[in-house]
Structures are given as C-alpha cells and as structure tokens.
VOGU-3710 file (C-alpha; in Angstrom, 3 decimals, decimal comma):
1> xxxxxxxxxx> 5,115/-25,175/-3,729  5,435/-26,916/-6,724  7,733/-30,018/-7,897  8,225/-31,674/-11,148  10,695/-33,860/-12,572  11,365/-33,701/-16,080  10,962/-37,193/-17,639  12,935/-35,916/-21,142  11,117/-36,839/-24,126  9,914/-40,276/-26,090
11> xxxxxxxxxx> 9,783/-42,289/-22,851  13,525/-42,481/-22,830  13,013/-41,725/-18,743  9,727/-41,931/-16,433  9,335/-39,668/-13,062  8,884/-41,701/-9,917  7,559/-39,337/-7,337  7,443/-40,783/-3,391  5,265/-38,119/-1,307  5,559/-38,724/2,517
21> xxxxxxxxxx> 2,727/-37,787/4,189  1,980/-37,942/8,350  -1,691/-37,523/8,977  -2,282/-35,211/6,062  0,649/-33,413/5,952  2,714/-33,960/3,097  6,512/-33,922/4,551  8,737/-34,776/1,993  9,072/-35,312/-1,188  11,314/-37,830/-3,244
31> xxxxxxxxxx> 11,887/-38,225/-6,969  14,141/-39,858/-9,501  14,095/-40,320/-13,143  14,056/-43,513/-13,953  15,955/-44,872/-17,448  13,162/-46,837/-19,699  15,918/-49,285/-20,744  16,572/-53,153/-21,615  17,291/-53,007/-17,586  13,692/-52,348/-16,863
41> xxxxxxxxxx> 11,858/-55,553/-16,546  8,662/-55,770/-18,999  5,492/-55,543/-17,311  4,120/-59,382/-18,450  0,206/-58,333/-19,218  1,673/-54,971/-21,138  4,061/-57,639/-23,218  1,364/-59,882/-23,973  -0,930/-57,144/-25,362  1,378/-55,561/-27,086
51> xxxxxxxxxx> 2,354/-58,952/-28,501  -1,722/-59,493/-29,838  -1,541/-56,204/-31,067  1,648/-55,984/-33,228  0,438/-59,494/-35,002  -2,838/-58,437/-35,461  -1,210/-54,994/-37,356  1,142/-57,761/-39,299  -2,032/-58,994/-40,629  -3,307/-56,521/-41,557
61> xxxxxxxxxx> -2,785/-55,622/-45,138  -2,586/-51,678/-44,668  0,092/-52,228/-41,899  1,846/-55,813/-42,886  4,459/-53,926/-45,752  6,258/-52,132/-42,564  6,481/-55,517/-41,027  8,265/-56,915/-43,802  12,012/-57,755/-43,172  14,438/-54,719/-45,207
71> xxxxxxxxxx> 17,948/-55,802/-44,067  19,390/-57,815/-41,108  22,068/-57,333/-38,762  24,493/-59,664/-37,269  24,847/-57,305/-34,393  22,937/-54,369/-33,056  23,616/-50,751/-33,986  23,985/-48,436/-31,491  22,028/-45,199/-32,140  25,242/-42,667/-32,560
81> xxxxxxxxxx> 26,710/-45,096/-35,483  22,966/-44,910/-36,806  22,870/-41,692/-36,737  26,146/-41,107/-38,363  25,421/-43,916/-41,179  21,466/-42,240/-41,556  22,820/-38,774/-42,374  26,136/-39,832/-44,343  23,001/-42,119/-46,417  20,775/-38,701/-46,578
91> xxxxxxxxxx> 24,149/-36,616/-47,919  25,094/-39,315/-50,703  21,386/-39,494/-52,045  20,502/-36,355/-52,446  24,255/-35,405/-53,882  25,062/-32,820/-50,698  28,054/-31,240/-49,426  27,011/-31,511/-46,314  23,840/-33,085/-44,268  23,025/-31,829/-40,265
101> xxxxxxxxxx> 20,998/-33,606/-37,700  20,341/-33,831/-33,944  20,444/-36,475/-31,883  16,701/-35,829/-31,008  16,013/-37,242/-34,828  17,916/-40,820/-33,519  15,771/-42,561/-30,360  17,099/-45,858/-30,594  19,625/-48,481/-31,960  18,550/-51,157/-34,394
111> xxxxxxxxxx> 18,264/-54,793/-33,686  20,434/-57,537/-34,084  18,853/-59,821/-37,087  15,725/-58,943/-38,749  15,675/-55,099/-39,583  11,608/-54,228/-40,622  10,543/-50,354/-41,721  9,160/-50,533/-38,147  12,222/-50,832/-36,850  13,574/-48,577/-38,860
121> xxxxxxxxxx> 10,694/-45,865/-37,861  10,394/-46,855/-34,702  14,518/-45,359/-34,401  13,978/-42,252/-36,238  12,041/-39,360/-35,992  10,818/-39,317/-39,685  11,396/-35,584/-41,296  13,735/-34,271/-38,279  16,893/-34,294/-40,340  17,768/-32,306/-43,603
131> xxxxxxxxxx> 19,936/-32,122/-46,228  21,637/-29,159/-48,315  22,576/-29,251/-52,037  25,792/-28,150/-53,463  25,878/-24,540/-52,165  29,726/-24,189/-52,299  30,348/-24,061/-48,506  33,548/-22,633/-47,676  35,319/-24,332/-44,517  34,405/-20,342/-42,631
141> xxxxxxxxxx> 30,645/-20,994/-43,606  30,895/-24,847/-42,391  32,750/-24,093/-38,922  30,075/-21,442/-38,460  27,285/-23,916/-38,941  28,744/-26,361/-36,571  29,422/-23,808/-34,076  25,952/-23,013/-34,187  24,579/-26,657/-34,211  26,737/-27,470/-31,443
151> xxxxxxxxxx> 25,457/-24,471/-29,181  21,827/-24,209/-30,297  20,279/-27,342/-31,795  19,942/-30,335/-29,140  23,476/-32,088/-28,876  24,133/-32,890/-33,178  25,608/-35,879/-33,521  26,139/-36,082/-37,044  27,607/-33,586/-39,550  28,787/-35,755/-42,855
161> xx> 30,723/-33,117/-45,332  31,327/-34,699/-48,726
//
C-alpha cells in the first residue's frame, strides 16, 4: 500500500513519517504534518549559512536594491490584513471597481521594523493577483463572482469593491 502526507505548499508544513519495522517487516506507520512556524526552533548551521549567504547577496550589486529598506513597521502585519491592504493598493492604482485574490498569493506577514522588497517578495506570490478596470459591475455580476471565488479559487481573502 501506499501512504503520503500532504505537506501543503511553500513549506508552510513538512511530513514527518515514523515507519515501525520488526525484523523487516514494516508494522506501522505514523505521520503528522508538522507547522514550519516561529515555534520551530532554527536549525543553528542552516541559520548561519543562510546568514553568509543573504549578506553576501546584499553585496552584491545585482541583488543589494531588494535589500534596501522601503517602509518600516512598528508592529508586524499579519498576512490576512496584508492581503486585504495589497489588493485594496492593486484596486486604487490601477483605478478598479473591484480587485480579487487568493490567499495562496499571501504566504506570510511582514516584519516589525525594517520592511525591504525582499520582504515584501518574500510575502507575495508576485503576478498571482489581478485587477479589473471599470467594467460597470452590477451588485448580480459581483455576488456571482464572489460566489464563485469563494467555491472555486483557494479560500479568497480579499475582494476590495470601490
């Protein structure tokens, strides 16, 4: 037979598969998903390389502009508010009546203090949400959209009418 756990998507979980085995007989199998969150401990040797290598990348003068510091926060944003502010943004720039997105397009909140275009990629899925111009939605054609968002399109978390 065949098992599998399904670890969801952008390391948000990892499997962690325990196979019991007497002689060589596998006799049970055990697995979780386990949340990659600020409650998993860093792994110190993974830290410090990743460490060298994101200073190295700030040095580097093709990659040192989306180290540069675009905005601070005094506190941290949790991804649903950044969602909602990122597609009420996308709406007002491009004059819509109404921008859509999933909460697939959001993986993670922004920091407390120095906000970089890292950071900012590093939270979005670049190209995942869109925008429509002024088509004259009526409220029939709008609760028909957000039916269908809600059913089909991985949980939306933002819809920002004008």
């Amino acid at each position: 037979s065949t098992w599998f756990l399904s670890p969801y998507q952008y390391l948000t979980y990892i499997s962690r598969v325990v196979l019991t085995f007497e002689g060589h007989k596998l006799v049970q199998v055990r697995g979780r998903l386990v949340p990659v969150d600020a409650h998993m401990p860093n792994d110190a040797a993974v830290a410090r390389r990743v460490a060298t290598m994101e200073r190295a990348l700030e040095h580097d003068p093709l990659y040192a502009p989306l180290f540069a510091t675009v905005g601070t926060r005094k506190e941290p944003m949790p991804v649903e508010a950044f969602a909602k502010k990122s597609v009420a943004i996308m709406r007002d720039a491009v004059h819509a009546d109404l921008a859509l997105s999933t909460a697939s397009s959001f993986r993670q909140a922004l920091p407390r203090g120095r906000v970089t275009l890292e950071a900012l990629r590093a939270a979005t899925l670049a190209g995942t949400a869109s925008a429509w111009g002024s088509f004259g939605f009526n409220a029939t054609v709008l609760i028909a959209l957000t039916w269908v968002a809600t059913r089909y399109l991985a949980r939306p978390v933002a819809a920002a009418p004008a």
